[in-house]
C-alpha positions in Angstrom: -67.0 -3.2 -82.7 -63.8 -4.5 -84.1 -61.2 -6.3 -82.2 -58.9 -3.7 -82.8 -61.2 -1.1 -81.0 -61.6 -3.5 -77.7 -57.9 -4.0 -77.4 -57.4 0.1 -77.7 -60.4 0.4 -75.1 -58.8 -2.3 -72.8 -55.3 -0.9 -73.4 -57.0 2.9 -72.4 -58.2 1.4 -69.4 -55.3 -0.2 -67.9 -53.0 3.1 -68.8 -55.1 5.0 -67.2 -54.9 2.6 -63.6 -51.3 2.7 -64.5 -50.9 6.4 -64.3 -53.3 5.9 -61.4 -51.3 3.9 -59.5 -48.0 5.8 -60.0 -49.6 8.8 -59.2 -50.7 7.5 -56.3 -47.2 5.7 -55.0 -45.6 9.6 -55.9 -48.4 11.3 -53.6 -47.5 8.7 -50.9 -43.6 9.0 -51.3 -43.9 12.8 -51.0 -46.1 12.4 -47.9 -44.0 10.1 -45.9 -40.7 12.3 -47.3 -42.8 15.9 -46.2 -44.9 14.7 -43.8 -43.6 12.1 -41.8 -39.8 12.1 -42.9 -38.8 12.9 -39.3 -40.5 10.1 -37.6 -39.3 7.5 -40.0 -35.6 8.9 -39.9 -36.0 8.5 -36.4 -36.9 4.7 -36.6 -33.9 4.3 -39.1 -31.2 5.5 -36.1 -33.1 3.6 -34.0 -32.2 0.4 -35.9 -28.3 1.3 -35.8 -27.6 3.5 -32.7 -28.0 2.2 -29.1 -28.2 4.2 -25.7 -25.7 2.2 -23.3 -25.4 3.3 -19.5 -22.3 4.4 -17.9 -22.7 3.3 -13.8 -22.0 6.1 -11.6 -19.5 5.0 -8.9 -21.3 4.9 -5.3 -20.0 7.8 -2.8 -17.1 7.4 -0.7 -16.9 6.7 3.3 -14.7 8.7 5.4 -14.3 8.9 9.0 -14.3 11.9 11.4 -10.3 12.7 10.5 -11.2 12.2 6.9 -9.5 8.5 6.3 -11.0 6.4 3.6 -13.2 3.4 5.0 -15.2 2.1 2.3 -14.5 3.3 -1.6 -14.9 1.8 -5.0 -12.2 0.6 -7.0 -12.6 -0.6 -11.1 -13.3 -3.6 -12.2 -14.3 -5.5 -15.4 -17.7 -7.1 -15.6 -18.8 -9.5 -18.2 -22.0 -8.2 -19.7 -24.6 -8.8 -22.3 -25.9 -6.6 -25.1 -28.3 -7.9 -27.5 -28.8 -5.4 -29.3 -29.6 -6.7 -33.0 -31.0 -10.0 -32.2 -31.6 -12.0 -28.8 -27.9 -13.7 -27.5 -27.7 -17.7 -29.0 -28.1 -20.7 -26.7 -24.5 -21.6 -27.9 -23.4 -18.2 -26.5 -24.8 -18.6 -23.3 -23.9 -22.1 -23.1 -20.1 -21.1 -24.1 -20.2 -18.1 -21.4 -22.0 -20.1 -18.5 -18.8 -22.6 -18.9 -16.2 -20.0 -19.4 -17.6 -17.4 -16.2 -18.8 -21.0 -14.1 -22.6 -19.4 -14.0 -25.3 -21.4 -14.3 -27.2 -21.8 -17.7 -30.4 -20.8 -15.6 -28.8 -17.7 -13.9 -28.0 -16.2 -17.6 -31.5 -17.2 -18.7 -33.0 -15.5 -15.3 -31.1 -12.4 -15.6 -32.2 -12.3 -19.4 -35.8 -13.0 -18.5 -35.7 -10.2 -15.9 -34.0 -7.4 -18.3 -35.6 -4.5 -20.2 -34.4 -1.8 -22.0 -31.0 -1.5 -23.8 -29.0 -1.6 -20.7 -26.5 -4.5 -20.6 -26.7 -7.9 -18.6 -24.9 -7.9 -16.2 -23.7 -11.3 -16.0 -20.6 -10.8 -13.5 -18.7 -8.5 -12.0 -14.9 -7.9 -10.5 -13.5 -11.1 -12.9 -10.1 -11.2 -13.6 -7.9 -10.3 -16.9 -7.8 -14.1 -17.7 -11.5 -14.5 -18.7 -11.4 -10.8 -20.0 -8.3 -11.4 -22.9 -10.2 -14.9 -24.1 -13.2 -13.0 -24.2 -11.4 -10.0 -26.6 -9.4 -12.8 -28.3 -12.2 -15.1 -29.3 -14.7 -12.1 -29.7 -16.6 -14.2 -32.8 -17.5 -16.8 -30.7 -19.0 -14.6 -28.1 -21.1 -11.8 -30.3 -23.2 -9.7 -27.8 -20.9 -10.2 -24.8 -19.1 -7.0 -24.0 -16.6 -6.7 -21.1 -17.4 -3.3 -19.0 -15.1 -1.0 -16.6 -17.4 -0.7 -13.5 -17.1 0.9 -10.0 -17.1 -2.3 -7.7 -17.0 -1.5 -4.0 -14.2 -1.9 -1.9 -14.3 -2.4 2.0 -10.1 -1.8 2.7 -11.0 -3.0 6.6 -12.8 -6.2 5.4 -13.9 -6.9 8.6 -13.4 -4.1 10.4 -16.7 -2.0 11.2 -18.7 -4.3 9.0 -21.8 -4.1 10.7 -22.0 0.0 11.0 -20.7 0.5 7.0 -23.2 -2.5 5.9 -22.5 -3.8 2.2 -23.9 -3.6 -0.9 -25.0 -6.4 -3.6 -27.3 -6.6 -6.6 -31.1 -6.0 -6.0 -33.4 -9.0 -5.6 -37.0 -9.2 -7.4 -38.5 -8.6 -4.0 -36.9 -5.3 -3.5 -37.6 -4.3 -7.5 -41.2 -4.7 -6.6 -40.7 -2.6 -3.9 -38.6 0.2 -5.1 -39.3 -0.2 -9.2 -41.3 3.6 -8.8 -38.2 4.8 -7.2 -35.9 4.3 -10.3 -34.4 0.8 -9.2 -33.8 -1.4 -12.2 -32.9 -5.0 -11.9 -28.9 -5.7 -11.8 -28.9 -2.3 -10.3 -26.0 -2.6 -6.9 -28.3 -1.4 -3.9 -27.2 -1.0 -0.1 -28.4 -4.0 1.6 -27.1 -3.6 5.3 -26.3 -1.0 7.4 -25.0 2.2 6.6 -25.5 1.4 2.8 -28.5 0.4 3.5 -29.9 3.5 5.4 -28.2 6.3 3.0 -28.8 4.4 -0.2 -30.2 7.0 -2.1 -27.4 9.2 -1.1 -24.5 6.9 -2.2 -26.2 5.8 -5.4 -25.0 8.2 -8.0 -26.7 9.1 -11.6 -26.0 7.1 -14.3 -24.6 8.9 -18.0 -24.3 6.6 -20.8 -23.3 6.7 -24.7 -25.1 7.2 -27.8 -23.2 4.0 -30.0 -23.5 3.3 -33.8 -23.9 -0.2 -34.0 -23.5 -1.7 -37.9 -25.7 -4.3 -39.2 -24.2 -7.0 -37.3 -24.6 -5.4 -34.1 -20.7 -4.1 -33.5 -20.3 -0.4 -32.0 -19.1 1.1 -35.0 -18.6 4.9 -33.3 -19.9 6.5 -30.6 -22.2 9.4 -31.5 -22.4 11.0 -27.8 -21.5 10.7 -24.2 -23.0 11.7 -21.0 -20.6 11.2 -18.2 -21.7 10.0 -14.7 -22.5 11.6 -11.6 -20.6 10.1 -8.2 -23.1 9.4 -5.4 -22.9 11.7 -2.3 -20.0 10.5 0.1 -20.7 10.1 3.6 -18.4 12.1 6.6 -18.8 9.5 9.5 -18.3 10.4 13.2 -16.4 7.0 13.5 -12.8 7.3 14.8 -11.3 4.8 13.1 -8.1 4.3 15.2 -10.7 3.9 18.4 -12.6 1.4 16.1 -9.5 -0.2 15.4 -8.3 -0.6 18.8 -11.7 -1.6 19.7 -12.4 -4.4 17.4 -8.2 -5.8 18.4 -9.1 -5.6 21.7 -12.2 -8.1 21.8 -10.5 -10.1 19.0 -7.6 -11.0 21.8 -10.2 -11.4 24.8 -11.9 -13.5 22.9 -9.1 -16.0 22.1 -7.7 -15.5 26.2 -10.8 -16.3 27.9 -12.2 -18.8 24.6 -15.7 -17.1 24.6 -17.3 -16.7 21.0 -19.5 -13.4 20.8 -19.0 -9.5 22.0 -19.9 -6.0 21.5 -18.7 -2.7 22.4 -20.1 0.7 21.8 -18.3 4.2 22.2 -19.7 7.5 22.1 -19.6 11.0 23.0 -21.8 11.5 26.0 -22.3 15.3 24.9 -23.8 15.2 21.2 -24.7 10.9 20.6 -21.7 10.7 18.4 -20.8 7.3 17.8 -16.6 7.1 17.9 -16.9 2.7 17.6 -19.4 0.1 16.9 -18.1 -3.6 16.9 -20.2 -6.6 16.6 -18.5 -10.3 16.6 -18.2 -12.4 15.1 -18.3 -10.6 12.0 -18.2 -11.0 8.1 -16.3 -9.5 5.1 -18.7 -7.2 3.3 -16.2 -7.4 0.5 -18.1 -11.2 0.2 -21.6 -10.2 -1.0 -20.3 -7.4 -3.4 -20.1 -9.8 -6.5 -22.5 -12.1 -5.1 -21.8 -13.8 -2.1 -20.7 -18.0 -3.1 -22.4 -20.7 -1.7 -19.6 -21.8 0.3 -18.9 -18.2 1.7 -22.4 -18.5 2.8 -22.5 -21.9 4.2 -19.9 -20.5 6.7 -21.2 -17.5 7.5 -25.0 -19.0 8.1 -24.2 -21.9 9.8 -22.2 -20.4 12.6 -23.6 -20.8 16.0 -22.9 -16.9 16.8 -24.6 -15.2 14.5 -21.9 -12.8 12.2 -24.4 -11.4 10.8 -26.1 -10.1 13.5 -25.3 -6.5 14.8 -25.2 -7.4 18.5 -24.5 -3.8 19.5 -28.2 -2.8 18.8 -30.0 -5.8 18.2 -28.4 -8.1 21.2 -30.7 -7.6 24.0 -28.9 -8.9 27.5 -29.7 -8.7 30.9 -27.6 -5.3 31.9 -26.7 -7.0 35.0 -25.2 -5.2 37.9 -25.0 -1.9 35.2 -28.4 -1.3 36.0 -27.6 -0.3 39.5 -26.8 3.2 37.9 -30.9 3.0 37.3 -31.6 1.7 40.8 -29.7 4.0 42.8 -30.5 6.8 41.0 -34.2 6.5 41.5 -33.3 5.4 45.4 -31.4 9.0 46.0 -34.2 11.3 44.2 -37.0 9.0 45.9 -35.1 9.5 48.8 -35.5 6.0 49.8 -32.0 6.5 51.2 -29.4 9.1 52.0 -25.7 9.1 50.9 -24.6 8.5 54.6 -27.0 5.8 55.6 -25.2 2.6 56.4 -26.6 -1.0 55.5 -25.6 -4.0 56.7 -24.4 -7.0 54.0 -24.2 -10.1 55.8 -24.3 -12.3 52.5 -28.2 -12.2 52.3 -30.9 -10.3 52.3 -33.2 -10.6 55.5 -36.0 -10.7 53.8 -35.7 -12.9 50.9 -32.1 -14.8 51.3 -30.2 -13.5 48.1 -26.9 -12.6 48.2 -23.7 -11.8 46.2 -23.0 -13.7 43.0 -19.8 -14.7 44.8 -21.4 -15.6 48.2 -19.6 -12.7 49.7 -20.7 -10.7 52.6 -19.5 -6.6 52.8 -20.4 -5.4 55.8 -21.8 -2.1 56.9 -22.0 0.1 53.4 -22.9 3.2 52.2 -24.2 4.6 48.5 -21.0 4.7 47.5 -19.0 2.0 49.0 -21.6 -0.1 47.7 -21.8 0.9 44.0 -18.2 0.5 43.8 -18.3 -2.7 45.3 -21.3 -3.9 43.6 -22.7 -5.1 46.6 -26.4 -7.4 45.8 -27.8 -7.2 49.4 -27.3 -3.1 49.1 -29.4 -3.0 46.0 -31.9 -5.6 46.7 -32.8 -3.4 49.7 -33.3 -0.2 47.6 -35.2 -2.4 45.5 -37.5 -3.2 48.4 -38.0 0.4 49.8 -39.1 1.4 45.9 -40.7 -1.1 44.7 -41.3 -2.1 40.9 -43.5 0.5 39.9 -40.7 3.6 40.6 -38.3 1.1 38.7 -39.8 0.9 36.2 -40.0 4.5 36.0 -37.0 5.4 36.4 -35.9 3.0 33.5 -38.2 4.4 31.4 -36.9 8.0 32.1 -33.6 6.5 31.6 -34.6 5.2 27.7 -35.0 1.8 28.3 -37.4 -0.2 26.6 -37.4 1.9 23.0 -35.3 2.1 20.5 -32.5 5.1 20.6 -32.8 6.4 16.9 -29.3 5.4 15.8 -29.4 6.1 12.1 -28.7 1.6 11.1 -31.8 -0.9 10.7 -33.0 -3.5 12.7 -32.7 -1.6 16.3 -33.9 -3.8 19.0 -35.9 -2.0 21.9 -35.0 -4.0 24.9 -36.9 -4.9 27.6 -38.2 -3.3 30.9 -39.5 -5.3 34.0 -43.1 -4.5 35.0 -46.0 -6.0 36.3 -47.9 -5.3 33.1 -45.5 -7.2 31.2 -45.5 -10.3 33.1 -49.4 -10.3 33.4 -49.9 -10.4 29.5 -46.7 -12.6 28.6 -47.3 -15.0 31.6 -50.8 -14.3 33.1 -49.1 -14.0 36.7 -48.7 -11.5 39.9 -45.5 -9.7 40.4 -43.3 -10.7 43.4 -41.4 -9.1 45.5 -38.3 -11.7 44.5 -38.6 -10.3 41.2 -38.3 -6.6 42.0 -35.1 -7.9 43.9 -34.1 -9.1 40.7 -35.6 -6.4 38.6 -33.0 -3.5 41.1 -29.7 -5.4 40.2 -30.2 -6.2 36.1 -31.4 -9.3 36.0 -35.1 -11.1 35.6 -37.2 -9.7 33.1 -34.9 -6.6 32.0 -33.0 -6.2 29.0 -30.8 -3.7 26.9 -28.7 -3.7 24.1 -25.3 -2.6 24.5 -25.9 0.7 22.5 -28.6 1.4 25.3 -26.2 0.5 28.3 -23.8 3.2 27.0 -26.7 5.7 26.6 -27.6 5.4 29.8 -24.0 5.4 31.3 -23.9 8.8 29.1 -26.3 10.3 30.6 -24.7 10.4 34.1 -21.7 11.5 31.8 -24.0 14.3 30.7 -25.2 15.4 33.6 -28.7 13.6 33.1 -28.7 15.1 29.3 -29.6 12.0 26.6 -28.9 12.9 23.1 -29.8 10.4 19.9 -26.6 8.6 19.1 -26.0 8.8 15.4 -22.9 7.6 12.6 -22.9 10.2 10.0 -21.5 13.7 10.4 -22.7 15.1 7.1 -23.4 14.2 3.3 -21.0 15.6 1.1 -21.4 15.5 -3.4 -19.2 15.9 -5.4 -18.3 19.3 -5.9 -17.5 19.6 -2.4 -21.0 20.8 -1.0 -23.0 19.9 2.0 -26.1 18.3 1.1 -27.1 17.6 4.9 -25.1 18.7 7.8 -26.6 16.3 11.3 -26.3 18.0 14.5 -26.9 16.7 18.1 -30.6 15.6 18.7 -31.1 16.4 22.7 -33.8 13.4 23.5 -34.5 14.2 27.0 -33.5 15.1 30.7 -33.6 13.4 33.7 -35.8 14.6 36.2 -33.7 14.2 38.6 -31.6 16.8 40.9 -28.1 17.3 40.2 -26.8 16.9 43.4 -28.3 13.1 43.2 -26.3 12.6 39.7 -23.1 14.0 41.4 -23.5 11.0 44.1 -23.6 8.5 41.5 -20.6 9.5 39.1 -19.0 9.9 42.6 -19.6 6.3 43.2 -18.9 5.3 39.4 -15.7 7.0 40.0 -14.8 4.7 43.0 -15.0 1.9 40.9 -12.1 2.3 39.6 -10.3 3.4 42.3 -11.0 0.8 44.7 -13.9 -1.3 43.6 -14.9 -4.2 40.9 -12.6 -2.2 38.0 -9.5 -1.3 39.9 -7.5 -4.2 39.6 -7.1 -3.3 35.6 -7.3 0.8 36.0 -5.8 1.2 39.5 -4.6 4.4 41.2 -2.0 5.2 38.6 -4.1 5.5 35.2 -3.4 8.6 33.6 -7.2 9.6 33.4 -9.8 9.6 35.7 -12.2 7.0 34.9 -15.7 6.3 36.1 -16.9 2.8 35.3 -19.6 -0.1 36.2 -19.0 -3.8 35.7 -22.1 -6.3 35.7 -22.3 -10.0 35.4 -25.9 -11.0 33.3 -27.3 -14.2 34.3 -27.2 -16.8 31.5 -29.7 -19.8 31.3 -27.6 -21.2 28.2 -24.5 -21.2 29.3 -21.7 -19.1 31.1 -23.1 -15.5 32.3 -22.7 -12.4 30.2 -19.6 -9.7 31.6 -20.6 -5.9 30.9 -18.7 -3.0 31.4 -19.8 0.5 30.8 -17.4 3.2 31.6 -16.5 7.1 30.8 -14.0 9.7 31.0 -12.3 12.0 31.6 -14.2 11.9 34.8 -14.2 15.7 35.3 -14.9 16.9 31.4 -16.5 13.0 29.6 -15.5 12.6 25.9 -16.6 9.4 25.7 -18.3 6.9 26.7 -17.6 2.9 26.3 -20.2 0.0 27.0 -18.6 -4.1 26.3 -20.4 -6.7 26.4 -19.0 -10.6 26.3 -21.0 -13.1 25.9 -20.5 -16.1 27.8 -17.3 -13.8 29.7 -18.1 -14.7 33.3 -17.9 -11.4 35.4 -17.5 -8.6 33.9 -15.1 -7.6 35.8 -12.7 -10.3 33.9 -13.7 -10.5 30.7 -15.6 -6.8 29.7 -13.3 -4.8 31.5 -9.6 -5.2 30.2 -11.8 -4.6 26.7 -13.2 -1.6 27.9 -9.7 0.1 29.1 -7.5 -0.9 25.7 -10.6 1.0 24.0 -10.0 4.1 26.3 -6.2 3.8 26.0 -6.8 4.7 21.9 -9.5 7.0 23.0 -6.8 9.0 25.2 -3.7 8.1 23.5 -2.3 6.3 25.8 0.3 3.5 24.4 0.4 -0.1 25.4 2.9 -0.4 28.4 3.5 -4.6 26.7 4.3 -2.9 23.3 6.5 0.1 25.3 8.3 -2.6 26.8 9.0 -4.3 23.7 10.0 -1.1 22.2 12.2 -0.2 24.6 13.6 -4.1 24.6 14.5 -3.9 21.2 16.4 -0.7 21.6 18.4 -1.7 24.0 19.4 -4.9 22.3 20.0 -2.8 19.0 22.1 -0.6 21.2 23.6 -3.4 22.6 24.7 -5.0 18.6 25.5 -1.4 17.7 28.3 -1.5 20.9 29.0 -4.9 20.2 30.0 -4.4 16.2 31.7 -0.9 17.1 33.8 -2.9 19.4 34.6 -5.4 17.1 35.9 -3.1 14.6 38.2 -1.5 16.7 39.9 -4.8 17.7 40.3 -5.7 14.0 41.6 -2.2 13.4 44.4 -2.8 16.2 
């Protein structure tokens, strides 16, 4: 065979793996053009257009007469969006100086994001940071500036620990609540109110489809999705009462130079709470953005706790307040009768207590005695009912659990018992403590939300109801997504006629007992009331004052507690009245008088220049 005929062999051979080949790369274009052309178009959009989020703004607060407490107002946030290629050292270096974040807080938040959602690096800053950003965009590629919802607390202080406060989730709670559609950077409800109704306030996110060019740029946006505001909540907060109330512990606080307080109103007849103040307090407006180590420092290192809700998680002795409890069970054990006289000659015959004040009373009956707060009364119907019907009766009462209200971290109190002090002490009971146990002190203890449950159920006529903060959840639109009614927890079993005879002697307190030096004859609403003094091993005892009125028809109920106070009588009880004055309307008679003082002096200039211009006329 000739060389010629090998190289036309060869040359056959290799066209035909040509045509082979080609054939081949055809057969495959038409199959991925036929046959998968959808999927691979899909990858190619993928590559230049980008789902971004849109937040949804958290619902609104309002209270009971539909004024704004806690809303959302914009704000721009410096953000991250890699969406090409993962954001340069030199840019994060460049941004953590510029914002004053930490290199390793960039990297963390980086480290903890997935999806195409931007990092959220921070929120609420000011226009400064945002025109350097927009002016020197090429030195900061992937760092976007966002218009978010930030939330606004217009009281600061005012009912912080009842609204609660909001800040960005924590890897702890993203474990926790990842299968509930949490995300990390996501704002979450971290205290109170927030807290509880999170999943109502949080809204649905939309977002934007956004065509992104090679370098990564939004180019157009392709589609739009807008958000969904979160549920707002209709409160049964008062916010003039919760105004007064918080002004009127601020200034007894500063008189009397105690530290701490609490006060709780309520309506007696559905558990609606009208005012909740704990202090000190804290801004909630602090945490939004992520509370600063010095805001913190202060807050955490202050001896009174601003943090805690003292209303239902300070548990105090209830002090002479508990004598509601003790004479109650006395009249339906019928361990004495309203008539019955007993002799208060400074001490007890039996074991030689006596009035905190060393006082002795005389000869006194049920009511004399509960609207003089007399000891030696009490220990004696302590004595004739021993600890076991106290007990009982203070359990009836709702002492020792929890109440329901809808915020976390509820204390239960405590309730003095024999099985109590066997398993915490390994000891007998005494009769010395039952003496102790009938007038509030000893081993009891309640939280100021429990005094004024039990001081609203001789409101109610022995009816406790479940005291609660929000009315109803409202979206949107306008609808009612839940509508919360009055939760009827139980009845005394006791006879009326026996809760008559201890408003009656509530009433007299203010008429002639412990109270009436600050309510008196002449205050324009018939008040019942109880002071108590709580013993204090660390310092100063606690004042209490739990009150309600109108006496006849009760709208509300009031409990103050100060902490450190002295008697009550001093230092809860010109709280509790200025807290009934904005319950009733009834204006300040200082502030009338200084109205009525500049009147008359602008009266008086009025005249004066009048005058004058005559004279110069003449």
């Amino acid at each position: 065979m000739s060389d010629k005929d090998i190289f036309s062999g060869r040359l056959k051979v290799l066209s035909i793996i040509i045509v082979l080949v080609i054939s081949t790369l055809i057969a495959r274009m038409g199959y991925l053009q036929v046959y998968d052309g959808e999927y691979y178009a899909n990858l190619a959009d993928g590559n230049r257009i980008r789902l971004v989020p849109s937040v949804a703004p958290r619902g609104t607060m309002y209270d009971r007469n539909g004024n704004i407490l806690v809303t959302n107002h914009p704000g721009f946030t410096v953000s991250l969006l890699p969406l090409t290629e993962p954001i340069s050292e030199e840019v994060i270096s460049r941004l953590s100086a510029l914002l004053n974040v930490p290199v390793e807080e960039i990297h963390s938040k980086i480290a903890a994001h997935v999806g195409f959602d931007p990092i959220r690096i921070k929120t609420d800053v000011g226009p400064e940071l945002t025109t350097i950003i927009a002016e020197q965009k090429d030195l900061y590629p992937g760092v976007v500036v966002e218009v978010l919802p930030i939330r606004d607390y217009i009281y600061k202080t005012q009912g912080a620990h009842a609204y609660g406060y909001v800040s960005e989730i924590s890897d702890a709670e993203l474990e926790k609540k990842k299968d509930e559609g949490y995300k990390s950077g996501d704002i979450i409800g971290k205290f109170g109110l927030e807290k509880v109704y999170d999943q109502y306030l949080r809204g649905t996110n939309g977002g934007e489809q956004v065509e992104v060019d090679v370098t990564g740029k939004p180019v157009q946006v392709l589609g739009k999705k807008n958000p969904i505001p979160g549920n707002d909540l209709h409160l049964t907060i008062d916010q003039e009462i919760q105004a007064a109330a918080e002004k009127a512990i601020d200034e007894q606080l500063v008189q009397i130079g105690a530290h701490a307080a609490a006060a709780v109103a309520l309506n007696p007849h559905t558990g609606e709470v009208l005012a909740i103040v704990s202090r000190p307090a804290f801004d909630p407006n602090l945490f939004v953005n992520g509370i600063s180590s010095k805001d913190w420092a202060v807050i955490n290192n202050n001896p009174y706790y601003p943090m805690d809700n003292k209303a239902i998680t300070g548990e105090y002795p209830p002090g002479s307040t508990f004598k509601i409890i003790t004479g109650t069970a006395a009249l339906s054990e019928a361990k004495v009768t309203p008539e019955e006289k007993i002799f208060d000659s400074g001490h007890h015959w039996i074991i030689p207590k006596g009035n905190a004040g060393g006082e002795a009373l005389g000869w006194l009956n049920f009511e004399e005695a509960m609207a003089h707060s007399d000891n030696v009364y009490f220990y004696e119907m302590g004595n004739r009912l021993g600890i076991d019907q106290i007990e009982r009766y203070a359990r009836m009462f709702g002492m020792g659990k929890t109440t329901g209200i809808d915020l976390p971290y509820e204390a239960e109190g405590l309730v003095a018992c024999k099985e109590y002090k066997r398993r915490v002490f390994e000891e007998d009971w005494y009769l010395a403590e039952t003496f102790d146990a009938a007038i509030g002190q000893g081993f009891n203890l309640v939280t100021p939300l429990q005094a004024a449950s039990i001081m609203g159920e001789i409101a109610a006529d022995g009816k406790r109801y479940k005291p609660y903060l929000v009315d109803k959840i409202v979206d949107v639109n306008g609808n009612v997504v839940k509508q919360f009614k009055p939760e009827l927890l139980s009845q005394l079993d006791v006879e009326e006629r026996f809760i008559r005879l201890v408003q009656a002697g509530l009433h007299q307190v203010t008429k002639y007992g412990t109270a009436a030096f600050i309510f008196g004859k002449n205050y324009p609403v018939e008040i019942a009331g109880k002071t108590g003094t709580a013993e204090n091993p660390h310092g100063r005892d606690h004042g209490w004052f739990v009150a309600y009125g109108p006496f006849d028809n009760p709208t509300i109920v009031v409990a103050v507690i100060v902490e450190q106070g002295g008697y009550g009588s001093q230092s809860a009880v010109p709280i509790g009245k200025k807290i009934l004055d904005a319950a009733f309307h009834i204006p300040d008679p200082a502030q009338v008088a200084a109205k009525a003082k500049a009147k008359a002096e602008a009266e008086a200039r009025a005249r004066a220049a009048a005058t004058a211009q005559v004279q110069k006329k003449q």
